[in-house]
N, C-alpha and C positions, 0 to 999 in steps of 0.2 A: 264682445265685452266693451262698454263704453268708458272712457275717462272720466274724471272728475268733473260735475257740474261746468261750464263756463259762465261767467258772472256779468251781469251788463253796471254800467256806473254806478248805479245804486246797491248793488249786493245781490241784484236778481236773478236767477237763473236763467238765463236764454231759452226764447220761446220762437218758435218758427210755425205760422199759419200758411198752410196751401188751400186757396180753394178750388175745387174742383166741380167738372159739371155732371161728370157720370163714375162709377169703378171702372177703373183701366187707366182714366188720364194722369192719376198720380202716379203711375206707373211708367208713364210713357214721354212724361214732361217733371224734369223736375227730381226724376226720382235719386238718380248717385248722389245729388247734392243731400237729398234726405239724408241718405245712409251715411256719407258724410257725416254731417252733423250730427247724427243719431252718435257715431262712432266720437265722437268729441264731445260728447255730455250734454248735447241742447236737446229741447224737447220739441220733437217735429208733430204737430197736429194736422188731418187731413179735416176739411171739410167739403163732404160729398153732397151736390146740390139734392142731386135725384137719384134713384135706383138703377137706371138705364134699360127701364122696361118695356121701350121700341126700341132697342140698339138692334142690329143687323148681329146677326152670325156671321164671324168672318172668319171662321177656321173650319175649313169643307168637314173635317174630323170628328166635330161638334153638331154639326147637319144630323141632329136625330128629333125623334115625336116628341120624346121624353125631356130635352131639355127645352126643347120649345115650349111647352107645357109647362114645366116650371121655372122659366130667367128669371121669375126676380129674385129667386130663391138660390137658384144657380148664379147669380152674378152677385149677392151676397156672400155668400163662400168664398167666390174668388177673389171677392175683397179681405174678405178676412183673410185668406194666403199671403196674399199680397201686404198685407198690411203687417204681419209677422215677421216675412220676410225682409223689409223693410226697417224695422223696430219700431216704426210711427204709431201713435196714436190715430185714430181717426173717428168721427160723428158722421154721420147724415142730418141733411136738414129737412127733407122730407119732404120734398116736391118729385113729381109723375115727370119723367122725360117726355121730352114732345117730339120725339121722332126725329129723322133729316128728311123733309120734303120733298119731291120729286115730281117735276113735269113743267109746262107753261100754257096759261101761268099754275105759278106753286099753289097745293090745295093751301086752305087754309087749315092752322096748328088744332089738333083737338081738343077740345073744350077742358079746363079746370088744367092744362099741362103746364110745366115750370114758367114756358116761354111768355105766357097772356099774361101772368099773375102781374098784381097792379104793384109796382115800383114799391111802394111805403111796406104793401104785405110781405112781400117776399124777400124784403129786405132786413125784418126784424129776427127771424132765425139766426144767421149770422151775426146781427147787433151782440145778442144774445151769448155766442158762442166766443165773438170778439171777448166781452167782458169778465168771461168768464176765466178766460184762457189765460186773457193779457200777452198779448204777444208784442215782442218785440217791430219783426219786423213779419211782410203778409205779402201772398206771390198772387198774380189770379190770371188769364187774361189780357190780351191788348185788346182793344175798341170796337175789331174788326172777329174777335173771340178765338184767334190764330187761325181760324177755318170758317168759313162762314154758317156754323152749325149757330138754331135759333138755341139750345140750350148754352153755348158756350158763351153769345152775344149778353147773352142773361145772369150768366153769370159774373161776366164783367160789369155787369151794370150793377148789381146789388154791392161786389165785393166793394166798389168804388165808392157807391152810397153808405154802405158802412162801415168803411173807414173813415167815413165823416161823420157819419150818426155816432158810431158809439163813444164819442171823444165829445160829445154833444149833450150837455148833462138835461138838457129839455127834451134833446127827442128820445122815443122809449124810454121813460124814466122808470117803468116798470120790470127792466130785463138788465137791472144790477148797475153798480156804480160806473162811473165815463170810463173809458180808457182810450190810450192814446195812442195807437200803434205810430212808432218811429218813423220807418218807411215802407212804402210800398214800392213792391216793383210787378211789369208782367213778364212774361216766361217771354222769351226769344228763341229759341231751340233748332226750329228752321228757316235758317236765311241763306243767300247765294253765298256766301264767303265760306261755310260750313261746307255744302253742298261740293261748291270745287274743291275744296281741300281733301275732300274724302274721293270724291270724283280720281281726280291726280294720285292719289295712294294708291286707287287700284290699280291704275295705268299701271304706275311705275312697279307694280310685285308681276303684272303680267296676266291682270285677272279680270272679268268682266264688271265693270261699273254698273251698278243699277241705276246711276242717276245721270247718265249720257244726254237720253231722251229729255230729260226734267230739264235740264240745265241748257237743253239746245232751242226749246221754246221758253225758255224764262225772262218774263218782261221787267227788267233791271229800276227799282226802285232808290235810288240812291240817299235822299233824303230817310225812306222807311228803314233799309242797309245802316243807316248811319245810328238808328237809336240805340243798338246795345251799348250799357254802359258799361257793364259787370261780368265779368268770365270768372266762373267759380272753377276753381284748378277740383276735379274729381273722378279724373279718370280710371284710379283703382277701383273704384266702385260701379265701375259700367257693370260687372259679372253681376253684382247686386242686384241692379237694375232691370237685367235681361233676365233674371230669377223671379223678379214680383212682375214682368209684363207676362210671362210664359203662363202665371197662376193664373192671370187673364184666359183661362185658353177657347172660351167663343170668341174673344177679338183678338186673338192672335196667332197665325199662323206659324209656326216655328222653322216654316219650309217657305215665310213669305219673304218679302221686300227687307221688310225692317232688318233680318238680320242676315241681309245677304253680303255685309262687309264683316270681314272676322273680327273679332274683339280687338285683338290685338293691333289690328291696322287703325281703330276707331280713336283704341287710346293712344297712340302715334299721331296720326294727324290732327285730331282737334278733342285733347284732353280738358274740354270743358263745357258745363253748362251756361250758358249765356241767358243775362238779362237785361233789361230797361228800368232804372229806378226813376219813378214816373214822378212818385214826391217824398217829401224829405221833411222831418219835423226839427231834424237836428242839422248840426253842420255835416255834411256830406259830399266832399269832393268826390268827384269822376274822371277819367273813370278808376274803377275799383274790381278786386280780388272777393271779396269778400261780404255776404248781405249782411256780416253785422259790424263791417268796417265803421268807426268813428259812436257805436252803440256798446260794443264790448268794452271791460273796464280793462283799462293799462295792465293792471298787472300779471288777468288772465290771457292775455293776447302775446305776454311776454314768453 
């Protein structure tokens, strides 16, 4: 059960846009802050780049004819799970996943896929979805796509383009009035300060750390370490979270990695999701608690 509406300066309902590059990653980035939110009356929209219809099977469980024969169909569904279990809203925009490439050198992306499409084209779906939506404030990607997958790169490159285009009353003039999203920010989710803190939780209960390895080859970026601005306090909501990745279940192992720290150590050691607010149309000091800090009106904040 959600509470009443939260209201931004003007009387408007709070709007929260995610983009995403395939079904799963709103699941897996991003998501407690949804529910969050969801649970405090803003209205959370998913925008899904692609279908993820070269994504890998990665739950040995899933390894059958039948769903290989049907993923896009199959990772449809699991979005809709996902996306219930959540309470979010969510669209597609209707681009072909281009695979993660493999070899040296890397083949080249297959033809007509998310990753080629020419900057202006694949940027207008989202324009579209911006104006429609009106959101406040819009999450996507850092530069580097958190991973170096060509869909994710791509999807930071659009979200970024239009959050300039659709506040731009000349370009797409055909895909609805300007709007002006507040701020943007990209997800931050996995950095070394996270890593150790969960690392050291397990130590100290007596249990094996899965990120010993990770963190003993990890080449310390301090400058990149430095850009979260924003730690969204949402650790009630992890169970949430590990409920819409599990509907995931070709990308997700329930017996893997991800959730080899129990819950409850998780939301002990680092009870939040972290981001970087990249840009800011209003005043917005940092760092911040909150993605609608200094957007929310005073008296529903009170």
């Amino acid at each position: 059960m959600t509470s009443s509406p939260r209201l931004d300066r003007d009387g408007e309902p709070l709007r929260l846009l995610h983009v995403h590059a395939h079904p799963d990653d709103e699941s897996s980035k991003g998501a407690a802050t949804s529910a969050r939110y969801v649970s405090e009356g803003v209205q959370v929209l998913v925008a899904t780049c692609t279908g993820g219809e070269r994504g890998s099977i990665l739950n040995p469980a899933m390894e059958r004819p039948d769903i290989l024969a049907n993923i896009t169909e199959v990772r449809r569904k699991e979005m809709d799970r996902a996306r219930d279990i959540l309470g979010i809203e969510q669209t597609w925009l209707g681009f072909v996943d281009s695979g993660l490439p493999e070899g040296d050198p890397l083949p080249p992306l297959p033809d007509g896929c998310f990753a080629v499409q020419d900057l202006e084209v694949a940027t207008a779906p989202l324009v579209k979805v911006i104006r429609k939506f009106r959101p406040q404030v819009m999450t996507t990607y850092d530069e580097r796509g958190g991973y170096p997958h060509p869909d994710h790169i791509m999807c930071h490159r659009i979200s970024v383009e239009a959050y300039e285009a659709a506040a731009d009353p000349t370009r797409y003039p055909e895909l609805g009035e300007p709007w002006e999203v507040s701020k943007l920010y990209y997800h931050f989710g996995w950095h070394y300060e996270r890593f150790v803190a969960l690392d050291q939780a397990m130590k100290e209960r007596g249990l094996e750390s899965p990120y010993a390895e990770r963190l003993a080859s990890w080449v310390r970026e301090p400058e990149w370490e430095a850009r979260v601005t924003t730690r969204v306090e949402c650790g009630d909501w992890f169970g949430v979270r590990d409920q819409a990745l599990l509907a995931h279940a070709t990308q997700v192992d329930p017996n893997g990695a991800f959730f080899a720290v129990p819950l409850e150590v998780v939301q002990q050691a680092w009870p939040t999701e972290d981001y970087q607010l990249v840009s800011s149309r209003i005043d917005a000091p940092v760092p911040e608690e909150d993605l609608f800090a200094r957007v929310v009106a005073r008296a529903s904040a009170a």
